[in-house]
N, C-alpha and C positions, 0 to 999 in steps of 0.2 A: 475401824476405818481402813480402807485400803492403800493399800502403799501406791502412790503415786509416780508416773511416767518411770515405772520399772518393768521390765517384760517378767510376765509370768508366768510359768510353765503347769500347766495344767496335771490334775491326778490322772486323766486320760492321755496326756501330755507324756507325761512320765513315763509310762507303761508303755508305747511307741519306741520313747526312746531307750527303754533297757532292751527292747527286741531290737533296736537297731542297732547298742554298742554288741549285742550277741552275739552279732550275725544271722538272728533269725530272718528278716526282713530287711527290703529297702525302704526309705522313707522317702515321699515325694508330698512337697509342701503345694495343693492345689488351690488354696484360695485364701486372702483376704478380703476382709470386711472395714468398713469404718460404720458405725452407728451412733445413730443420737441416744441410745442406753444409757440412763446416769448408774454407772456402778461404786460410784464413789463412796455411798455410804455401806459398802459388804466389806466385809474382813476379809483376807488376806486368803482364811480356810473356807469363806464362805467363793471367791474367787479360784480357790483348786479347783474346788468340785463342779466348777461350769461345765457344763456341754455344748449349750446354743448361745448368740448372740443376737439377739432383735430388738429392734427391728434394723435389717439390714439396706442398710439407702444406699450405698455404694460399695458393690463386690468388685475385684480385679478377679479374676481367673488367670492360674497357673503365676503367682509373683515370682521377681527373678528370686532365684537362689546360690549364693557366692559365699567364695571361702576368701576368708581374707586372711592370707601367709603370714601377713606379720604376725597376729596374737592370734592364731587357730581358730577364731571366731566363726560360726557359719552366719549368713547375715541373707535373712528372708524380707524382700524391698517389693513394696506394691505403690503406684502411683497412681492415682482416683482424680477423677474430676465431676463436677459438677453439668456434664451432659446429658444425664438424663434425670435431674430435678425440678420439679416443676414449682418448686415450693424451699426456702431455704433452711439451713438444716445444722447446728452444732454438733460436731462430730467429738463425744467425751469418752467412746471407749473403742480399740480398735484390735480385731482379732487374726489370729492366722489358724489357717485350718490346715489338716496335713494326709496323707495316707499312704495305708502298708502296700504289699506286694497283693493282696489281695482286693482292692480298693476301696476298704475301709475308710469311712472319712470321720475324724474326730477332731475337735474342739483342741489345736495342741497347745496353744496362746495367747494372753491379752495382753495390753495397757489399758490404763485409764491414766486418762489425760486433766488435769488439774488447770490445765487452759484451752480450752474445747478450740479446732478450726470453726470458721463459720464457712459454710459454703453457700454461696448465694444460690437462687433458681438459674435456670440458665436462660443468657439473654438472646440465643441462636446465633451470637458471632464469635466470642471468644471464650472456651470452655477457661472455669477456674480451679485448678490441680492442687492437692497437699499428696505429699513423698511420707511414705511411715516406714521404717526401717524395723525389723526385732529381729533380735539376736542370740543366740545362743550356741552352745558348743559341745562340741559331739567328735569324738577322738576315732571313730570309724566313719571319717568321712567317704571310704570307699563305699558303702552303703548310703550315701544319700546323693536324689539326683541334683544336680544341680545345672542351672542355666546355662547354654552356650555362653563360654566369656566374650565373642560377637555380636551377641544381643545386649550385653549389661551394659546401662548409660551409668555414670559417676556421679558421685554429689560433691556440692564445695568440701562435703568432712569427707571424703576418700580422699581426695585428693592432699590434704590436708594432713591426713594420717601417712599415706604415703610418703610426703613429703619430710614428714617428721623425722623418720628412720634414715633417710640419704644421709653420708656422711659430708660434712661442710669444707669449703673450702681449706680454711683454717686447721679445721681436725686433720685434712689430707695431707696437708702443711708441715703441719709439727710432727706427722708420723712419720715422713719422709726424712724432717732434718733430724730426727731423734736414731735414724737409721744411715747416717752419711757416711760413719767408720766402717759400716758393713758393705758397703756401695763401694766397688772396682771401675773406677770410670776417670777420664780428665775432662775437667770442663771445659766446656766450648768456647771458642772464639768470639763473642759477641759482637765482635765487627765482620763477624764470617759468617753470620747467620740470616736466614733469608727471616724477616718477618713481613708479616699481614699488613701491617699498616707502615706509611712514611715513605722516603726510598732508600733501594736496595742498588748498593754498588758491587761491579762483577768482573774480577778478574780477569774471566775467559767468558764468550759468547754460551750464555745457558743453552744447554739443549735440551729437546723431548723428542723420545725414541729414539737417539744418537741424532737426530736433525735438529742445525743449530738454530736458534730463532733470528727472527729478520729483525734487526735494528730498526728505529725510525731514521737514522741518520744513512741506511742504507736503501733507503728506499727512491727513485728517480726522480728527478725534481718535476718533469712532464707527467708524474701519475694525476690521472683523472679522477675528482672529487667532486661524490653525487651532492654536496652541499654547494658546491659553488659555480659560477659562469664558467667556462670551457669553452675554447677551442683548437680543434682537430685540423691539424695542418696535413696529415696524412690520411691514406686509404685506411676506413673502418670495416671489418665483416661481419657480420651476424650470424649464428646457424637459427636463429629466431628474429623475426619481425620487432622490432620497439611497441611497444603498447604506453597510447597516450592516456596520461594519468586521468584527465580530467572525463574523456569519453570512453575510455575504455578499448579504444579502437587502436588496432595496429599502425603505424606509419605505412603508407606506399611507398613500394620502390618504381622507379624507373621502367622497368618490367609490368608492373602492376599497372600503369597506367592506360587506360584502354583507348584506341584508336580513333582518331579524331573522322567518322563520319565522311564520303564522300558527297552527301547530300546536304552536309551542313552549310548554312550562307555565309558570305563572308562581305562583311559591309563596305568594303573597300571596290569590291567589283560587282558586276553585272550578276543578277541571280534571278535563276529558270524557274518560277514555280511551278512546276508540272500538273499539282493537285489543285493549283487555283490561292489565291491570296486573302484574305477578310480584314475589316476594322471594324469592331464593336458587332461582330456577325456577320457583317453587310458582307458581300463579295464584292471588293476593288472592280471598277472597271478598266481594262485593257485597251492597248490604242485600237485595238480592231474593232471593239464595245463602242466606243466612243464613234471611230468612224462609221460605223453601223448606225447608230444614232442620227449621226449626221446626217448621212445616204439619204435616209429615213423622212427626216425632216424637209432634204431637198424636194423628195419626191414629192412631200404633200403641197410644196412649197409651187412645184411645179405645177401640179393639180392646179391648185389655186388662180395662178400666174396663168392658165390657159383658159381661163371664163371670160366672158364679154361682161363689163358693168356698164351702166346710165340706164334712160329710157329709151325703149323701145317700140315703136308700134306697128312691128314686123311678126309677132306672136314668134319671137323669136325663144327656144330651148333654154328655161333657168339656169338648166343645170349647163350651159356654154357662155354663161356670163364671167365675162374673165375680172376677176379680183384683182388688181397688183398687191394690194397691202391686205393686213388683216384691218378691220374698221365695220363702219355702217355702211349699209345702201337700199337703196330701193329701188320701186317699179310701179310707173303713173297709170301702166297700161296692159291688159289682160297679156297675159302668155302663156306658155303651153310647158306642161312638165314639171306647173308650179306644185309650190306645199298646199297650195289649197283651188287648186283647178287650174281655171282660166280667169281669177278673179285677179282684177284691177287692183293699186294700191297697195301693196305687197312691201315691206320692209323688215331687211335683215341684217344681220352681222356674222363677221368672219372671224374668230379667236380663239387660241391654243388653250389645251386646258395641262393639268398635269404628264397626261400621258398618249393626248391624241388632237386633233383639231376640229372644233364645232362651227355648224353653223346653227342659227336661230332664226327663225321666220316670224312676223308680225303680222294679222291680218289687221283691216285699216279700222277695224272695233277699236283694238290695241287691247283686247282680252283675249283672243286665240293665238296660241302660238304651238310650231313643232320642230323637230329638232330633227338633223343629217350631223352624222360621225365620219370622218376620214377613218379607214381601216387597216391603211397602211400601203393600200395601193390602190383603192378609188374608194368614192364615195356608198357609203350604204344609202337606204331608203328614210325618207321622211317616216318621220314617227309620227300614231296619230296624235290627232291633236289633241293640245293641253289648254287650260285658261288659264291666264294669270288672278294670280292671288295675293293680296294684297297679307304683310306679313309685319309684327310688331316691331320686329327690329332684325338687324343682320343674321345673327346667329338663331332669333325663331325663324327665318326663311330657311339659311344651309338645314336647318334640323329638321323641319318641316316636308323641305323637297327630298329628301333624303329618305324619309316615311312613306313619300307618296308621289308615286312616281306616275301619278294621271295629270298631274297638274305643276303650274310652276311659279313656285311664288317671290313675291318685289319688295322692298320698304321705298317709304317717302321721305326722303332728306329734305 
């Protein structure tokens, strides 16, 4: 039965390394293996004489190789994971492979492991690693390559080992006081001694670089402290702007602040707007707007105020019937100039509309009617005629007359 988690050094093994204690060749350790191989039941002589190790589920290529100073150990370290298994896998025997200067590759070492790793398949998120270390010793380490010590990561037992060899506190201790009679020295003052921790009382102002240091009890009682409220009763200069924490922006100076506009208004006094004024879009009207308006209205106002109204039976000119008001009126008797000839019976109204002054004409049906517009300085022509149309309610007339502009329609209250 085979000797368990001991490194073995192979017959092929062997023969490398007498060419490598010779000096005939280098030795360069290129690969480990871990394998699910049970070799557990071969003897020790039937493990020399190996060559291969299969099936191989997980190789490293080139494992680190390290000399470890304390006990001349050379120490071949391969670290495997389960990232490319699809299928999981007891790992009972694990080999190291080595070659000469010529690139001979031979079987130089195993273990077999009496507690197999298991390595699961991989789950595509976090591969799962086992570390195998074999060791052996070789006293022409100038012949063998060995790892950049830059590249080699530590295990808990290096570290462990290194640790072991440091000399301890204690040991350093009693070697010092076991050597005091050979020691030429007077011991120190220990109330003259600066230490790390507590405090430190000082005869004379400590210096660095012959500059003595600044006391706190020396320092101005007006010095400015970025923890707390502040104020500057004197002139401050900057060769840099303040930058405010919160924005990120520089403070303005005085300087900085840009010129208040000759065109800007000022609500206290009169202001020219040269480009015109608006509320909500609209453009303000102006007193000249307004008197314009007014003119406006006078003149139609005038119009009006110079027609003759009553009856007539002079065939006297409709259009010289003087109105005083806006309102109703008629005419008993034929005249000339009328909306609808010379016919008799004729009634109409006078009244402002939004944005001009209408009149309306009735013939004595009371279904023909036509319309004359003030235009802003006399009257336009009758329009022809329309008939009244009889309309279901206010707003189906405005909609109505408004679609059709032949005709002119009423409701019945």
């Amino acid at each position: 039965m085979a000797t368990m988690n001991v490194g073995i050094l192979t017959t092929a093994g062997k023969t490398l390394l007498d060419r490598v204690e010779s000096g005939q060749t280098k030795i360069t350790y290129s690969k480990m293996v871990f394998s699910s191989m049970d070799s557990s039941s071969f003897s020790d002589a039937q493990l020399l004489s190996l060559t291969l190790i299969t099936p191989q589920e997980v190789v490293i290529n080139s494992p680190q190789a390290m000399l470890d100073r304390n006990n001349g150990e050379t120490k071949i370290r391969g670290n495997g994971d389960n990232s490319a298994l699809s299928s999981g896998v007891y790992i009972k025997t694990y080999g190291v492979y080595a070659k000469d200067d010529d690139g001979n590759e031979i079987l130089y070492g195993l273990t077999v492991s009496d507690h197999p790793n298991y390595l699961a398949p991989f789950d595509g998120l976090t591969p799962q690693a086992v570390t195998y270390t074999y060791k052996t010793t070789i006293s022409r380490t100038d012949q063998v390559n060995f790892t950049n010590s830059a590249d080699i990561y530590l295990t808990d037992q290096d570290l462990k080992d290194a640790v072991s060899v440091l000399v301890t506190e204690t040991d350093f201790t009693a070697a010092i006081n076991a050597k005091q009679d050979k020691l030429n020295y007077t011991a120190a003052d220990d109330s003259k001694v600066v230490h790390l921790s507590g405090a430190n009382n000082f005869d004379t102002v400590p210096t660095v670089n012959n500059n003595p240091l600044l006391l706190a009890s020396s320092l101005p009682s007006d010095l400015a402290r970025t923890g707390q409220d502040q104020e500057f009763t004197g002139k401050n200069t900057f060769d840099v702007a303040p930058i405010d924490k919160t924005t990120g922006n520089p403070y303005i100076t005085k300087d900085g602040v840009p010129a208040v506009p000759s065109t800007l208004a000022d609500t206290t006094k009169p202001a020219n707007f040269t480009d015109g004024l608006q509320k909500s879009g609209k453009d303000v009207a102006t007193t000249a707007d307004v008197t314009t308006a007014i003119s406006t209205a006078n003149s139609a106002l005038s119009a009006i105020n110079g027609l003759k109204a009553g009856t007539n039976a002079d065939g006297a000119d409709l259009n010289n019937y003087n109105y005083n008001t806006f309102g109703n009126y008629y005419s008993s008797t034929a005249v000339t100039n009328g909306p609808f000839g010379t016919e008799a019976y004729v009634a109409w109204s006078v009244f402002p509309t939004d944005n001009t002054i209408i009149q309306v004409a009735c013939k004595q049906d009371g279904r023909t009617a036509t319309r004359m517009y003030w235009n802003g300085s006399g009257w336009g022509a009758w329009t022809l005629h329309q008939v009244f149309l009889q309309a279901s309610s206010e707003a189906d007339a405005i909609a109505k007359s408004k679609a059709d502009s032949n005709n002119l329609y009423y409701t019945v209250e």
